[in-house]
C-alpha positions, 0 to 999 in steps of 0.5 A: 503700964510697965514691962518692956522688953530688956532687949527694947530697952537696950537697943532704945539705949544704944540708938540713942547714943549712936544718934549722939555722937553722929549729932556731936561729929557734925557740930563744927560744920552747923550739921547738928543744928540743922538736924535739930531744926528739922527734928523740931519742924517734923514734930511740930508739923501740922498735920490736915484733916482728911475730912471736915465734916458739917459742922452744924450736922448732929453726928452719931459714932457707931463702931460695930464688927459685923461679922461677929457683933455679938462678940464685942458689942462693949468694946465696940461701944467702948471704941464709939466712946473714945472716937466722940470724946476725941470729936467733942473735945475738938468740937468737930461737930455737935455730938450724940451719946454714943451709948444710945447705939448699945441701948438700941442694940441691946432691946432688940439685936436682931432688929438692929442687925438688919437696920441701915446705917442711915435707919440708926442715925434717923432714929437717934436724931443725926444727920451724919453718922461716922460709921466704923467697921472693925476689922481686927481687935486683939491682943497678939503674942511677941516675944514670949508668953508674958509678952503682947502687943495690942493691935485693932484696924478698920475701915471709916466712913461718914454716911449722910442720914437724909441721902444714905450716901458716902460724904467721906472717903469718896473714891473709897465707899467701904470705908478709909483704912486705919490701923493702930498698934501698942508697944509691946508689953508684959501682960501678966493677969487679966486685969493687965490683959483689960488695960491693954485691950482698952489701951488699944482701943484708946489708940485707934480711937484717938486716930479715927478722931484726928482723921476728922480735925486739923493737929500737931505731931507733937500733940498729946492723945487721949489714948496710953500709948500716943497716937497709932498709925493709918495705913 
């Protein structure tokens, strides 16, 4: 998507010519090599898992915001679409169609409101349930009207269907925290206004799924922008 800021672009362009003559100035005594060399062992640096899950347990992704479920029941779905496509492509664990949980919510939304985690994993057929709760999921003013950057946290956990229990994170049972934003950029219309919301949410999912699988910094995401940030 373009449309960066001028003043993002410059100062990209100043840093970067600073770093260089920085790297030149250290040639003679091998200091730029060996920025090099640590440059290019944080990039390809391995990143582990925050939790392994069973492999052979059927694991559901269910993204919701409780506090206001109707309002962004799609983007919520949407969410539970990028976190699975991330997990299968890793082949983390034997997935189920995430739009069984919109399907389930749309026939009877006050009945789906009051179900557990666990009734909704027992009901299509998991055995664990990665559970989100969205936080926050927008589309926040910067520089100037045209200009927003798209910003969405959580909070993750995976419950156990037979026990109702928290597998993962144990010290935390509400969840584990994780934040991710865009760079900024122009949104002119409303079908840029779409992309970026998706985007956005592209980058939490991408996130959310590297919690569950072991990664290269340097390793490409499904989402527009890279990768977003935990806290």
């Amino acid at each position: 998507m373009s449309g960066f800021s001028f003043r993002e672009s410059r100062s990209s362009l100043i840093s970067a010519a600073l770093a260089l003559l920085l790297c030149c100035a250290f040639i003679a005594s091998g200091g730029c090599k060996a920025a090099a060399v640590a440059v290019a062992k944080t990039v390809g640096e391995s990143v582990d898992a925050k939790y392994v899950p069973k492999k052979d347990d059927p694991i559901l992704v269910v993204a919701e915001n409780y506090q206001n479920p109707g309002a962004n029941a799609l983007e919520s779905e949407q969410l539970a679409r990028y976190v699975s496509r991330g997990l299968a492509k890793k082949k983390v664990a034997p997935l189920i169609d995430p739009t069984l949980v919109m399907d389930l919510r749309t026939k009877d939304p006050d009945a789906f409101r009051k179900m557990t985690i666990t009734q909704i994993g027992e009901k299509l057929g998991a055995k664990q349930v990665l559970y989100i709760s969205i936080l926050v999921d927008g589309i926040q003013d910067t520089t100037g009207a045209e200009f927003r950057r798209g910003e969405a946290s959580a909070l993750v956990k995976i419950v156990d269907v037979s026990t109702g229990e928290t597998r993962w994170p144990g010290a935390a049972a509400s969840g584990y925290p994780i934040a991710a934003k865009t760079p900024v950029t122009k949104v002119a219309t409303d079908a840029e206004e779409a992309a970026l919301k998706r985007a956005t949410q592209a980058r939490l999912g991408g996130d959310i799924a590297r919690l569950f699988y072991k990664y290269k910094r340097d390793e490409e995401g499904d989402d527009a922008f890279g990768g977003g940030t935990s806290y």
